[in-house]
N, C-alpha and C positions, 0 to 999 in steps of 0.2 A: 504493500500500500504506500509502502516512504517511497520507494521510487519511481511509482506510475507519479505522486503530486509533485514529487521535482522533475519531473518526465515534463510532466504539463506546465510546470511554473515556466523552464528553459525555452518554451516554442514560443515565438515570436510571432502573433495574429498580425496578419496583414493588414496595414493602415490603408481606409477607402481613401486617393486623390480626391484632392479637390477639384470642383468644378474649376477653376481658375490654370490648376495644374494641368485637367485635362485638355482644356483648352489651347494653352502653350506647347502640348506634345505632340496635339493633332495641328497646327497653328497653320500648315501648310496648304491641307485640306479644308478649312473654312476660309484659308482666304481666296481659294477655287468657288465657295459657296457662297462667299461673300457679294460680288455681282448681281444673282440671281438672288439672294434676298434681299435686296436694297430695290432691286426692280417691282419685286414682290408690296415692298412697304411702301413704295411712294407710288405705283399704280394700284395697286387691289386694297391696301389699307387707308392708304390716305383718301382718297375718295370718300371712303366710309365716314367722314368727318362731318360730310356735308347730308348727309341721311337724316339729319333730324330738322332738315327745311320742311320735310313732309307733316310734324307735328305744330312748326308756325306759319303764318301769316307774312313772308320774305317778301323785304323789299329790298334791292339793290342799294340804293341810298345808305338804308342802315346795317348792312352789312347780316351773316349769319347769328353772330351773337346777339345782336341788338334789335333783331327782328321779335314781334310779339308772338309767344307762345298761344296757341288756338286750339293743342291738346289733339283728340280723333276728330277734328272737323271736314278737315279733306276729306278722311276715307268714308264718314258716312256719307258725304254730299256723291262721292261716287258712287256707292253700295245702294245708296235710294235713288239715282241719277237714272233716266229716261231710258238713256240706252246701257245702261250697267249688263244685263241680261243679255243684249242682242251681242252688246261685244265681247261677252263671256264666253258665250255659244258658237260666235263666228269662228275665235279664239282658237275654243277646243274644238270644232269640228274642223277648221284647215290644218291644224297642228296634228292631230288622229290620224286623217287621210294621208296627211304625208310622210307620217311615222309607218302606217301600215305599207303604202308604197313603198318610198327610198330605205326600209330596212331591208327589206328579205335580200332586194335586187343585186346589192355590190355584193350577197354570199353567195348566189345563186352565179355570178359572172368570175367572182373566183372560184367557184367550184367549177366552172365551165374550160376558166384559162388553165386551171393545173391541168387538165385531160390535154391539152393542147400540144404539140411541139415546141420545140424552143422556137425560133424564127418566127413562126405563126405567132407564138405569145407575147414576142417582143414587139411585132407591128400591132397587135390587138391592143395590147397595153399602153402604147402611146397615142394611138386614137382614143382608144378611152379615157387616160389623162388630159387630153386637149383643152376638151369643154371647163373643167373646174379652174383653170389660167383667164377664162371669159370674166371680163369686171360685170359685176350687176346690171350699171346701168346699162351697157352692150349689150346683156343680154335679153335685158325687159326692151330695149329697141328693137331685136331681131324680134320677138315672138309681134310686136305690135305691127312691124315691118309685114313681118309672114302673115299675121293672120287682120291685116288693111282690110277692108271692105271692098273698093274700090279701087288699088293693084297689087292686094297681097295675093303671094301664089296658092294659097289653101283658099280662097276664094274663086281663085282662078279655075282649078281644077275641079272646087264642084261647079262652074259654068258649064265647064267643057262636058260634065255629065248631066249637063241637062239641069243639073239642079238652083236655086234662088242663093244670090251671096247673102252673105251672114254679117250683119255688125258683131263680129266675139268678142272685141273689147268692152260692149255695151251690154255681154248677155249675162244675167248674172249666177245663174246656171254653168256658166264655161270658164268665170274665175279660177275656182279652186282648179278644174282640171289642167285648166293653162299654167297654175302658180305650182303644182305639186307636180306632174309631169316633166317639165323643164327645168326643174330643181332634180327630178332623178336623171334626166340625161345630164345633167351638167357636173352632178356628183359621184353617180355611178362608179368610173370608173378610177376615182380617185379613192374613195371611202371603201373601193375594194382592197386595196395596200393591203392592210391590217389584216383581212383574211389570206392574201396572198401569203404573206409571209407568216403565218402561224401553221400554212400547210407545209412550207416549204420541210418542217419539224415532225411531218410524218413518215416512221417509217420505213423505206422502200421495202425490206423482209417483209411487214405486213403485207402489202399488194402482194409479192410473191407467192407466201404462205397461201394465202385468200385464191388465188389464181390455180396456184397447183390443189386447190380444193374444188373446183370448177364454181366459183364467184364470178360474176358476170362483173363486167365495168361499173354499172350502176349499185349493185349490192356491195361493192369495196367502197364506193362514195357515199351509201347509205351507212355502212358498217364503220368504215376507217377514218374516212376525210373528216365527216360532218361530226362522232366524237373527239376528235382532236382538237379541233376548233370552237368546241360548243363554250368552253368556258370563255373565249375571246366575244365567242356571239352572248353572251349572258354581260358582261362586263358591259361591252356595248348600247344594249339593249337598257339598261338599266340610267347610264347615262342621258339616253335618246327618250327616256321616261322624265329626266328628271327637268330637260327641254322643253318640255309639253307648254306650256303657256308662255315660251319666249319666242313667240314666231316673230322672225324676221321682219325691221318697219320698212327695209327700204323696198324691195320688189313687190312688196304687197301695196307698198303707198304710189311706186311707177305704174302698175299697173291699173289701178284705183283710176274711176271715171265717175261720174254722177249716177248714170246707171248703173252701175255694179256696186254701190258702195253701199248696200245693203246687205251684202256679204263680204266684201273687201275690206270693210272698217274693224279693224280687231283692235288690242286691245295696246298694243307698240305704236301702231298709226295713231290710236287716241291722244296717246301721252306725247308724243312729236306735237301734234298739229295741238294740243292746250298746251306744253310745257315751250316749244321752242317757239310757232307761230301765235299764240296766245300772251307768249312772255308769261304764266301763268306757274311757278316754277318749284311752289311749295303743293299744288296740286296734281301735276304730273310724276313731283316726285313720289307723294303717298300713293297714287296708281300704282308706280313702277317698282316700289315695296313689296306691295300687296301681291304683285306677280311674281317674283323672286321668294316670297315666304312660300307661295303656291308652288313653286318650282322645289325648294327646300323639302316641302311633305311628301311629293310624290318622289323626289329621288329616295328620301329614308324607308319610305314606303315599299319603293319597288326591291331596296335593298333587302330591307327585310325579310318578303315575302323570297327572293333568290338567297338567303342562306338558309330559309328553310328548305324551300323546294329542292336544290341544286349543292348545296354548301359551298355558290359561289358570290363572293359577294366582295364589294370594294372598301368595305373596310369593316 
């Protein structure tokens, strides 16, 4: 018993560094990380300074501090506001459609490209990169360009069949499908990357394996490709969830006419046209709150329910 307690009195427990210590050993590697979080704190943090215009009454003259506090006035004057519903609804029904669309597509075109040849998949690929290098505003020109009344070519072509041209910038029926369509050819084959390269991680012995089993090409894609990838598509999926009420103010506001703005007014368009053309800018800001908190529950949301379902989840 004496010499197991002098045994133990002689060992020497290890003293924890200090933060300060540790810092000065790693000193190399934070000041690699240094950059990037200073980028971090004077765009993503500092901003957040000015998020409590939405609880006053801001007026330029008196500056943020000295503006009068008005508490939830914005957000109910929205929440009971005329069109609060319609631009809710617009909101989540363009945002839906084109989550339903532009997801599946760029996994369905990498699952298409890996089958492919090299050569084949390298001209495939940079066509389909092409589109997503198109700036917005060129691109809401071209579909306005193409789909004219009077000399766009998709008018044209139903002439030539006999059929009546179309105002489709005025129909409001044809918004969403012009606004979500042309956002998947324009992303396709960019937002396919991510799946390109997590297949690239399959593999080849499975095909093998699978092949000298008599597996057809489609059952080794059914079987091999689509589990290897599925956690990258759950990751994704989850983010494009959490998206849901940030739709885009610029293509939706070029494309925006009198006549379609019954469906074309969401809820980004709102907060521009009161917060920057209104100068209105403690009420645009409580809008653009409210949609970012909405953004906040469904991303934890969808998290959630993907570490039950899947145990994959992003944090």
């Amino acid at each position: 018993m004496e010499e197991m307690s002098i045994t133990k009195t002689n060992i020497k427990q290890p003293r924890t560094q200090s933060l300060a210590s540790r810092i000065w050993k790693y000193r190399q590697l934070y000041l690699l990380l240094l950059p990037a979080l200073i980028y971090v704190l004077i765009f993503s943090y500092g901003p957040m300074y000015g998020i409590q215009i939405a609880f006053k009454n801001y007026k330029g003259a008196l500056g943020i501090w000295r503006s009068h506090w008005v508490g939830f006035k914005h957000f109910i004057d929205f929440f009971t506001g005329f069109y609060f519903w319609d631009l809710l609804r617009n909101t989540l029904v363009l945002s839906m459609y084109n989550l339903l669309m532009s997801f599946p597509i760029p996994i369905i075109v990498a699952l298409i490209l890996n089958e492919t040849g090299p050569k084949f998949k390298k001209t495939a690929q940079t066509i389909l990169y092409a589109p997503h290098f198109i700036s917005m505003v060129v691109l809401c020109g071209m579909i306005v360009t193409m789909f004219s009344k009077e000399s766009g070519v998709v008018n044209t072509l139903l002439e030539m069949l006999g059929m009546e041209r179309v105002y489709f910038m005025g129909e409001p029926g044809a918004f969403r499908h012009l606004y979500v369509w042309s956002g998947v050819w324009q992303g396709m084959g960019w937002n396919a990357i991510i799946y390109i390269a997590a297949l690239s991680a399959v593999d080849p012995s499975l095909h093998e394996a699978a092949s000298i089993d008599g597996a057809t090409r489609m059952q080794r894609i059914i079987h091999i490709n689509i589990p290897t990838i599925m956690p990258t598509i759950v990751i994704t999926l989850i983010m494009a969830v959490g998206r849901i009420a940030s739709v885009g103010y610029e293509k939706a506001y070029l494309l925006q006419t009198n006549l379609n703005v019954e469906v074309s007014e969401i809820i980004s368009t709102y907060v521009y046209k009161r917060g920057i053309v209104d100068a209105n800018y403690s009420f645009s800001t409580a809008v653009g709150l409210f949609n970012n908190i909405i953004n906040i529950i469904l991303l934890l949301t969808a998290n959630k329910i993907s570490e039950k379902i899947s145990e994959t989840s992003l944090f």
